[in-house]
C-alpha positions in Angstrom: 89.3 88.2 91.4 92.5 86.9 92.2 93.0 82.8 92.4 93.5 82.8 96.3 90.3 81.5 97.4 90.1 77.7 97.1 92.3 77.4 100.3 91.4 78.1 104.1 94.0 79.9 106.3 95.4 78.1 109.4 93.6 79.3 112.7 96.0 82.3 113.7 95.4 86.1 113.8 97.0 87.1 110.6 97.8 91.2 111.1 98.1 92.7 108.1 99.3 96.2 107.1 96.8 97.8 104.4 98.8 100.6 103.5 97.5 104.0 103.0 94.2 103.3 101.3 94.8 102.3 97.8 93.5 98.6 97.3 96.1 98.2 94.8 98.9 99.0 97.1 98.2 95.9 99.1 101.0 93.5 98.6 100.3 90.1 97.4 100.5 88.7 100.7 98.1 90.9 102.0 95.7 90.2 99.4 95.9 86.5 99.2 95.1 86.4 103.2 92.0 88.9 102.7 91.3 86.7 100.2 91.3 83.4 102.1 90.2 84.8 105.6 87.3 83.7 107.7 86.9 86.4 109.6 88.5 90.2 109.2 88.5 92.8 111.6 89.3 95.7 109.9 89.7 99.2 111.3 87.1 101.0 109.4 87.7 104.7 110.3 91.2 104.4 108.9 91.2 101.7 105.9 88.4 102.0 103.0 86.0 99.2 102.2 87.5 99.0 98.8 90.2 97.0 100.9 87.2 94.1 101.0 86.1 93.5 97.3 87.7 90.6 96.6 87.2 88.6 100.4 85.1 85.3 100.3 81.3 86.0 100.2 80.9 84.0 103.2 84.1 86.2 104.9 82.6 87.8 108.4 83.1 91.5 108.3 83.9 93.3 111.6 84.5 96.9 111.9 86.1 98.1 115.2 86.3 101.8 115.2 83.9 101.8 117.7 85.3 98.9 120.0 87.5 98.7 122.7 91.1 96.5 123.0 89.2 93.9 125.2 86.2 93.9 122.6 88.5 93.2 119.7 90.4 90.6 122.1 87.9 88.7 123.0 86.9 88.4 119.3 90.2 87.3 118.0 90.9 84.7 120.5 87.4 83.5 120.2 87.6 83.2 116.4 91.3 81.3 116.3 89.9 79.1 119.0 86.8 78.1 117.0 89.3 77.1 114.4 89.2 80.2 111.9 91.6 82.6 110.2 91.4 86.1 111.1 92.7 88.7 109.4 93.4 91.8 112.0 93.3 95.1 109.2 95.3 97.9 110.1 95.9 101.1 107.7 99.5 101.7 106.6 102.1 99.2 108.1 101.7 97.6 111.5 105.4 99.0 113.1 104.4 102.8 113.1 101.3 104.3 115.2 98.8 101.7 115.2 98.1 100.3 118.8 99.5 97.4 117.7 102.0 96.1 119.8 99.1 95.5 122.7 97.6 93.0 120.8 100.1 90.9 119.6 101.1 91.2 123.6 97.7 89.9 124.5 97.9 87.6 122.1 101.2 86.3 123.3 99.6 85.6 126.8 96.5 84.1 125.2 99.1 81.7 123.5 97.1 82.4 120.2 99.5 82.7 117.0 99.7 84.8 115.3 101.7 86.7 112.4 102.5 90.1 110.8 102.1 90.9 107.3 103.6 94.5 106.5 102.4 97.4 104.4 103.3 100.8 102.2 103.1 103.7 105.1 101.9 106.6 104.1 105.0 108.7 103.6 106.5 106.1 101.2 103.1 106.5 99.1 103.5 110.4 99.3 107.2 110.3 98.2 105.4 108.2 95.3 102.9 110.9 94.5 105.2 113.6 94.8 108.0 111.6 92.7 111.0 112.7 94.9 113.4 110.6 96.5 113.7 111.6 100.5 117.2 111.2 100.5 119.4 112.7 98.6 123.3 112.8 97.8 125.0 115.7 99.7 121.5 117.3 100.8 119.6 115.1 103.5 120.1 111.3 103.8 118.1 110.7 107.6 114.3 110.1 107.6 112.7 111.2 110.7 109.2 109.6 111.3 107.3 111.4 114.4 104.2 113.4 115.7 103.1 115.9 117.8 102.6 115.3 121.5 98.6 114.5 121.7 96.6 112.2 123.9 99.6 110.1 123.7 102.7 112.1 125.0 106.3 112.1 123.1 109.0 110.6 125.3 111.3 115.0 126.1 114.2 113.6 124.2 111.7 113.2 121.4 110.7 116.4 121.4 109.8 118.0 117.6 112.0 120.9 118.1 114.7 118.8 119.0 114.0 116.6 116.0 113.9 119.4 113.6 117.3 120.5 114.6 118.8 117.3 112.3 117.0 119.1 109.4 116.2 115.8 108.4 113.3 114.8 105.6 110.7 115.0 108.4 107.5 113.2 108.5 104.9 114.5 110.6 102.1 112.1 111.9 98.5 112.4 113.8 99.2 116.1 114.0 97.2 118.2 111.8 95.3 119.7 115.2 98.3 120.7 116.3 99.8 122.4 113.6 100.2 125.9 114.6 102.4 124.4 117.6 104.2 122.0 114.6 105.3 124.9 112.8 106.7 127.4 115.5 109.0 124.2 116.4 109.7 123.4 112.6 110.8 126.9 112.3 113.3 127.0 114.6 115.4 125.1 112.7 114.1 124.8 108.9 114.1 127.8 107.0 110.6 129.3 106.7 110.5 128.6 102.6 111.4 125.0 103.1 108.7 122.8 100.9 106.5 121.0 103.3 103.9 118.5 101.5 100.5 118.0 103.2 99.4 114.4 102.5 95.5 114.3 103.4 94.2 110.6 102.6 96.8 109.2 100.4 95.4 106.3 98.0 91.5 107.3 99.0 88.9 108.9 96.4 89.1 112.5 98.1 93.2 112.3 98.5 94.4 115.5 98.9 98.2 117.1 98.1 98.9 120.4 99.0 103.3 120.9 98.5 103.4 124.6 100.6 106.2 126.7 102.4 106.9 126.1 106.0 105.8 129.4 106.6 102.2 128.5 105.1 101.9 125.1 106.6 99.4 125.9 109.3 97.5 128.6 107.1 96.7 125.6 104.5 95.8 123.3 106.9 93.4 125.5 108.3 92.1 126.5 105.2 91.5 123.2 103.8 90.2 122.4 107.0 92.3 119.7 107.7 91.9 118.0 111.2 92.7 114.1 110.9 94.1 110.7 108.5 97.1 113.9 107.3 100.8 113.2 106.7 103.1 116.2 106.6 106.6 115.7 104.9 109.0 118.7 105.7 112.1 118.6 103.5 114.7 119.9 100.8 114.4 117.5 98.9 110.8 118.1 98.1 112.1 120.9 96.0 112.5 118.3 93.1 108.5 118.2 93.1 107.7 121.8 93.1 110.3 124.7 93.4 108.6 128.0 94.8 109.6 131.3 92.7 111.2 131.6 96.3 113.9 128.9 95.9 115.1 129.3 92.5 118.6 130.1 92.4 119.0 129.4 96.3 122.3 127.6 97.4 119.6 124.9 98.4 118.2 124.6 95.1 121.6 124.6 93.4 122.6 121.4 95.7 119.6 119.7 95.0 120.1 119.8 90.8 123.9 119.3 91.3 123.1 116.3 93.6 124.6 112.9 92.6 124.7 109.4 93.7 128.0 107.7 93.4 126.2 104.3 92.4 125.8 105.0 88.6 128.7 107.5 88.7 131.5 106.1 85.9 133.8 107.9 88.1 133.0 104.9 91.1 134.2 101.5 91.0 132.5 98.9 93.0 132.2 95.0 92.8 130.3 94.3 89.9 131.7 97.7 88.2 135.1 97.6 88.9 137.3 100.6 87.1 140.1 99.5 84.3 143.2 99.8 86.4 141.1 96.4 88.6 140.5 94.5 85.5 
């Protein structure tokens, strides 16, 4: 139990990010507001109980899978106004696909404060698992985080296709039911045996890691039957955690052993390792 729970929070909505669904991937922050909350509305479809053990026994629980923007409003307004701290739960961090931005906009125009606590997201927890760094020296150094066109439509100039052409490390959101679409645009700009990692609940009990071809993305989603809460990472620089019989000795795979950073090089100078000719 950590020592957070002799003190009360100031009334306020306090949205926290709750990262991919390992408890101990909450930052301290996160955990000492759980731990000091009143009331916590937690999105349970997306963010594990485990999140909750170590909330104050007299801590109201709300889940709001089931409820509606105006439901959960009306229930953090109420709360704040009644004099409580509210902890608002979101999965992963708060900036990236989580309907957030509506309710600190209500919020705004209730004039209820309120303040944002942020969290892993899930492709920095699968870059953990997989122990590769997305950007490497002379190979990829852009990060594109997206998803497929769904209920909620991409802007055209955000189109996947179009994205793919950077042949960035790509990170694919909310889009495993549309992954036979995902990989036709994929392939028309990463080769077909570029690595692709399929993330299915990072940090819960029944996490699955699958590190595939480009060309088998779709099959191995459909064979794990894979429909929701999955993360697909799409770049060279996955090679570094599993290199297909395919790959070895490719130009690719040659870059990506060769690759260096000039930070540590003795070759670099910089201010606090300046060369012998500066000193």
């Amino acid at each position: 139990m950590l020592p957070f729970t002799t003190v009360r929070l100031p009334p306020a909505v306090y949205i926290v990010g709750a990262g991919p669904g390992d408890p101990e991937l909450l930052t301290i922050k996160a955990q000492r507001l759980l731990a000091q909350a009143d009331v916590i509305l937690f999105a349970d479809s997306l963010v594990p109980e485990q999140m909750l053990q170590n909330v104050r026994p007299d801590a109201e629980i709300i889940p709001t899978a089931h409820r509606t923007l105006e439901d959960i409003m009306l229930l953090l307004v109420e709360h704040v106004r009644a004099g409580k701290g509210v902890v608002r739960l979101h999965s992963g961090d708060p900036s990236l696909y989580g309907a957030v931005q509506e309710q600190m906009q209500a919020l705004l125009v209730a004039g209820v404060p309120f303040e944002v606590v942020p969290g892993i997201s899930a492709f920095q927890a699968a870059a953990a698992k997989l122990r590769v760094e997305l950007t490497v020296p002379g190979l990829v150094q852009t990060i594109i985080l997206t998803r497929m066109s769904g209920r909620t439509e991409m802007p055209p100039a955000e189109e996947l296709a179009t994205l793919a052409a950077h042949q960035a490390s790509l990170c694919l959101y909310l889009s495993a039911r549309h992954v036979d679409v995902a990989q036709a645009k994929l392939m028309q700009h990463y080769a077909p045996e570029t690595p692709v990692a399929i993330c299915f609940r990072l940090g819960w009990q029944d996490e699955k890691i699958r590190v595939v071809s480009l060309s088998d993305m779709a099959l191995v989603t459909h064979q794990e039957d894979l429909i929701r809460t999955t993360l697909y990472v799409i770049s060279p620089a996955l090679a570094a955690a599993t290199v297909p019989d395919s790959f070895i000795g490719s130009p690719r795979e040659t870059k990506l052993l060769q690759a260096r950073s000039h930070l540590y090089n003795p070759s670099h100078s910089h201010l606090f390792r300046p060369s012998d000719t500066e000193n």
